[in-house]
C-alpha positions as CSV (number, residue, x, y, z in Angstrom):
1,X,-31.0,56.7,2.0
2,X,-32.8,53.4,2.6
3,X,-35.6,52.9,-0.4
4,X,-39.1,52.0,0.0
5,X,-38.4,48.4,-1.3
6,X,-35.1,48.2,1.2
7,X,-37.3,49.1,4.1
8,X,-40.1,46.6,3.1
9,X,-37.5,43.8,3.1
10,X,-36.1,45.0,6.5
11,X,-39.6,44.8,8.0
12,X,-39.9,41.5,6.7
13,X,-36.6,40.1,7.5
14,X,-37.2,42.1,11.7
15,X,-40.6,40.1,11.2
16,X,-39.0,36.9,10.6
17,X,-37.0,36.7,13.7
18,X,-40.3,36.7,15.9
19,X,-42.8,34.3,13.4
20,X,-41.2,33.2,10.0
21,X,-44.6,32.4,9.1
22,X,-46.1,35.8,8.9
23,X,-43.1,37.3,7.5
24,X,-43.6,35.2,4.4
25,X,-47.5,36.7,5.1
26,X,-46.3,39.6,5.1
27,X,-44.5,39.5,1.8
28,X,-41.4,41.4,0.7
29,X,-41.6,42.7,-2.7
30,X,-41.1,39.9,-5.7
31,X,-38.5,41.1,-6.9
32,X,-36.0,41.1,-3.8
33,X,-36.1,37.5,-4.3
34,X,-35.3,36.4,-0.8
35,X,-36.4,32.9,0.3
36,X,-37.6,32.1,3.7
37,X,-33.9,31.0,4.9
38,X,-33.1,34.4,4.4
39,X,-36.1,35.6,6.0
40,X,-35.8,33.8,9.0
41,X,-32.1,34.6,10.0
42,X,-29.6,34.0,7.2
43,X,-30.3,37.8,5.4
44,X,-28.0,40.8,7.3
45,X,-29.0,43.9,8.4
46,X,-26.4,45.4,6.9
47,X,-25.0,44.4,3.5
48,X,-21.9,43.4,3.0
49,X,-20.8,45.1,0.1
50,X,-21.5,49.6,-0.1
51,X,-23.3,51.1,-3.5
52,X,-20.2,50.9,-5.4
53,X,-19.5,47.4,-5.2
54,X,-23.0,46.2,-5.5
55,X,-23.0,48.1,-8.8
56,X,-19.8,46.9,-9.9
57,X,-21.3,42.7,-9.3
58,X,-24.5,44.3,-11.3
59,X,-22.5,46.0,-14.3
60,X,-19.7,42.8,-14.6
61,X,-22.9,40.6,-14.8
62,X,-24.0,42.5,-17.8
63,X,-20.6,42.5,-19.6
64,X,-20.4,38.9,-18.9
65,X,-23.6,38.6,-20.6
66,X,-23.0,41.0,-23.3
67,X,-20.4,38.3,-24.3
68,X,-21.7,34.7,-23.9
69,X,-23.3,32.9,-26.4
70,X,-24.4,30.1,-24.3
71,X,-22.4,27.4,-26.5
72,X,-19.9,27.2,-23.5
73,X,-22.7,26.2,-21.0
74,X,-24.1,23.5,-22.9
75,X,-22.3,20.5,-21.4
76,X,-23.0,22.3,-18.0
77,X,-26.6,21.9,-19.3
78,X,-27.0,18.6,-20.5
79,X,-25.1,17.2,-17.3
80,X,-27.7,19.4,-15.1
81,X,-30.3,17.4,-17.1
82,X,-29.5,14.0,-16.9
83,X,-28.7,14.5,-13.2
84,X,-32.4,15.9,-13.0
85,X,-33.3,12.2,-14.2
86,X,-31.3,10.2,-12.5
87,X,-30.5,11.5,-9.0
88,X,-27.2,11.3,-8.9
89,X,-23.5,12.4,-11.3
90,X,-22.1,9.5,-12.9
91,X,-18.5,9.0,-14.5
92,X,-19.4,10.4,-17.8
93,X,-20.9,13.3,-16.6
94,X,-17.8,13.9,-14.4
95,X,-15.3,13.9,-17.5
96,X,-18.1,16.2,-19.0
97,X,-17.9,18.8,-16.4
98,X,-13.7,18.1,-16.2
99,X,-14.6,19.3,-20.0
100,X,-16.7,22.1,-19.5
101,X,-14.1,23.4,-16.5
102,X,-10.9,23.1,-18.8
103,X,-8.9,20.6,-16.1
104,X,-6.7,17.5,-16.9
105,X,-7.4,14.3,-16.5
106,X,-4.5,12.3,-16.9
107,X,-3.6,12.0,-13.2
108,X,-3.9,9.7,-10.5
109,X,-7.4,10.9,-9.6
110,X,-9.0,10.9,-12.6
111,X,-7.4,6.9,-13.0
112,X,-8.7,5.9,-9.9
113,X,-12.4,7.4,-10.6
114,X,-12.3,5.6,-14.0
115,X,-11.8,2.5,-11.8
116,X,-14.6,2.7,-9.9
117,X,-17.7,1.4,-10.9
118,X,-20.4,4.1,-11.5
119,X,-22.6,2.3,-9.2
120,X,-20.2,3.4,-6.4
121,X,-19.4,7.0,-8.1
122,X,-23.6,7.2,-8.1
123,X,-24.0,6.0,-4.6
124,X,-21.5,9.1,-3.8
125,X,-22.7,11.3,-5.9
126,X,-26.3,11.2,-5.2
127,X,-25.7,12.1,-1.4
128,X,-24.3,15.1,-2.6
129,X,-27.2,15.9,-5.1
130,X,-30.0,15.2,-2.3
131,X,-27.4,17.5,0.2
132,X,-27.3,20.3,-2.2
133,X,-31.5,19.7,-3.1
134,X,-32.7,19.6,0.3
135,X,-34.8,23.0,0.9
136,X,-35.0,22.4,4.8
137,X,-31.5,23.5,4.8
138,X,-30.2,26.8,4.5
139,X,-28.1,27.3,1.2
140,X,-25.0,27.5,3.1
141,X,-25.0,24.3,5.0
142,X,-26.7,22.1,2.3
143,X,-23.7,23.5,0.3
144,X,-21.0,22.1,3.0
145,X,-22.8,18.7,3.2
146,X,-23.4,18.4,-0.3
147,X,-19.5,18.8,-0.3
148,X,-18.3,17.0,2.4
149,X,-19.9,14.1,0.7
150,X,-18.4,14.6,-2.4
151,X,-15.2,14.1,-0.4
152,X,-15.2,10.0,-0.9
153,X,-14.4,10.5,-3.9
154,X,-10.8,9.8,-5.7
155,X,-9.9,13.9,-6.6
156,X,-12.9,15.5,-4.4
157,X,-10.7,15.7,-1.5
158,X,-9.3,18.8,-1.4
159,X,-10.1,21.9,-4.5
160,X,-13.7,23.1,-4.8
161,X,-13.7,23.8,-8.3
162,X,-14.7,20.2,-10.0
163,X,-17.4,19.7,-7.0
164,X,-18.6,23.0,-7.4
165,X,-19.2,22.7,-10.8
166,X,-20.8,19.2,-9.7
167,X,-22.9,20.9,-7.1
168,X,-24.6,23.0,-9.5
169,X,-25.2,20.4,-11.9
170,X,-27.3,19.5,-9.3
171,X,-28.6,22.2,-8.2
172,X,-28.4,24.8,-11.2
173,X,-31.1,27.6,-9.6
174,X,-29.1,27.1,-5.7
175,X,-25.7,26.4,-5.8
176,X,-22.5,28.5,-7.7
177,X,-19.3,27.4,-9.1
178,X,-16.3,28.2,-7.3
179,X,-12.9,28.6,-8.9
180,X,-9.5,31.1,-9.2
181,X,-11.8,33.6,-10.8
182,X,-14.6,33.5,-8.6
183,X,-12.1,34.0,-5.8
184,X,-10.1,36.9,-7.2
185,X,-13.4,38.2,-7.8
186,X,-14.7,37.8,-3.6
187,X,-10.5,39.5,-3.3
188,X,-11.2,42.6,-5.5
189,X,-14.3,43.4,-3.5
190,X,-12.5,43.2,-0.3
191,X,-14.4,40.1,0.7
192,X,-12.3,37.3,2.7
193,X,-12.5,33.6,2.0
194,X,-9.7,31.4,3.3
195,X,-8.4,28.0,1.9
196,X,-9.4,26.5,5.2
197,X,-11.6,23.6,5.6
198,X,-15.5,24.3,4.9
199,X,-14.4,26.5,2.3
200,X,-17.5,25.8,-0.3
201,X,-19.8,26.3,2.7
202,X,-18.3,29.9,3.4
203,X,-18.3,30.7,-0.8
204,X,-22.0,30.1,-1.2
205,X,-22.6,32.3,2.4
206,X,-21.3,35.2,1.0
207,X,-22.3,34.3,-2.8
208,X,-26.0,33.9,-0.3
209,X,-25.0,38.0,0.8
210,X,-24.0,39.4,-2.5
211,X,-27.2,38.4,-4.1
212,X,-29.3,39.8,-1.3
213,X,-27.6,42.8,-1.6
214,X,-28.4,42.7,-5.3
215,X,-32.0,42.4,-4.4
216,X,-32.3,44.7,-2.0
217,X,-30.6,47.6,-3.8
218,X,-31.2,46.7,-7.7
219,X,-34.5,44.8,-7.0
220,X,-32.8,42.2,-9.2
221,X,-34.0,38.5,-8.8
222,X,-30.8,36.8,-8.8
223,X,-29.8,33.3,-8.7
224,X,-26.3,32.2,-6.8
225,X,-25.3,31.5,-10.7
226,X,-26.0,34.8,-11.3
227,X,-23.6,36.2,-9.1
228,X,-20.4,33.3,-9.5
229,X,-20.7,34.6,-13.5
230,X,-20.1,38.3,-12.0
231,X,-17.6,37.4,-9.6
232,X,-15.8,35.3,-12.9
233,X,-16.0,38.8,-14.6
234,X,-14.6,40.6,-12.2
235,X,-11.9,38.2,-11.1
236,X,-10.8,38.0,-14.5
């Protein structure tokens, strides 16, 4: 049975296709949380995940919760604030976040970067934070730019965990970290997300989906961080 809120949002989003404008007139209810990307073309008809699944995401968000102090986040934090101030991820914040996402760094990436000067790392870097910032795109593709410029530099090349972490250092309230977890998580709910190029840009798409279907069925106001923790949980 479709809810009164569900059916609100589906007028909006059947609104949308003809005059984005007067769907966000129209208004769906505050507490679907969609944004006008979503509005205009990017929200499915049909979710992607049934009942079961969207509770399971909503009940492994809770447990995750029931469990963190916050201590763990804080270099996450103080990286996504000095970013705020500057514009761009410089070499300290990236061995902070290589930190805060428990990876090595004695290797041949990691001894290039420190070679660099951070002028150059921040001339990379904040491409990628403007990318991921920029609210003309959709969340999907100023994911995939945001990075595909990451990409310059020495250990961004391939792997999306490090950059993703990045990204949402950048972009805390839009972007979500991707990792083993997350994608055992996408695997458990019987969601498919290949290793093939553009990967990042397909995560935060369906990340995008899962949270809409969170709105639209638990009238939750989610965030794409929101639903990486659950997907963490649930991969775990």
């Amino acid at each position: 049975m479709v809810s009164e809120v569900d059916s609100r949002c589906l007028d909006v989003v059947a609104a949308s296709a003809a005059s984005p404008g007067l769907a966000l007139l129209a208004g769906c209810p505050s507490s679907c949380h969609l944004d006008s990307e979503r509005m205009s073309g990017r929200l499915p008809v049909v979710s992607v995940l049934d009942p079961a699944r969207v509770a399971r995401v909503q009940i492994a968000h809770e447990e995750y919760h029931a469990t963190d102090s916050g201590a763990y986040d804080e270099a996450l934090l103080e990286v996504s604030e000095r970013v705020e101030e500057r514009g761009s991820v410089g070499k300290a914040d990236i061995g902070a976040l290589v930190l805060w996402k428990r990876m090595r760094a004695d290797t041949r990436w990691a001894r290039s970067l420190s070679l660099m000067t951070d002028a150059a790392v921040r001339q990379i870097t904040g491409e990628a934070v403007t990318a991921v910032r920029d609210a003309r795109l959709a969340t999907p593709e100023a994911a995939g730019r945001g990075r595909a410029a990451l990409g310059k530099l020495p250990g961004f090349a391939r792997g999306d965990a490090l950059a993703s972490a990045l990204l949402v250092a950048a972009a805390p309230d839009r972007m979500a970290v991707y990792d083993r977890r997350a994608q055992a998580g996408l695997e458990m709910l019987g969601l498919v997300l290949t290793p093939a190029e553009g990967r990042y840009r397909r995560y935060m798409a369906l990340v995008e989906d899962i949270r809409a279907d969170v709105g639209l069925r638990h009238g939750r106001a989610w965030t794409a961080r929101d639903v990486d923790l659950a997907l963490y949980w649930i991969g775990g």
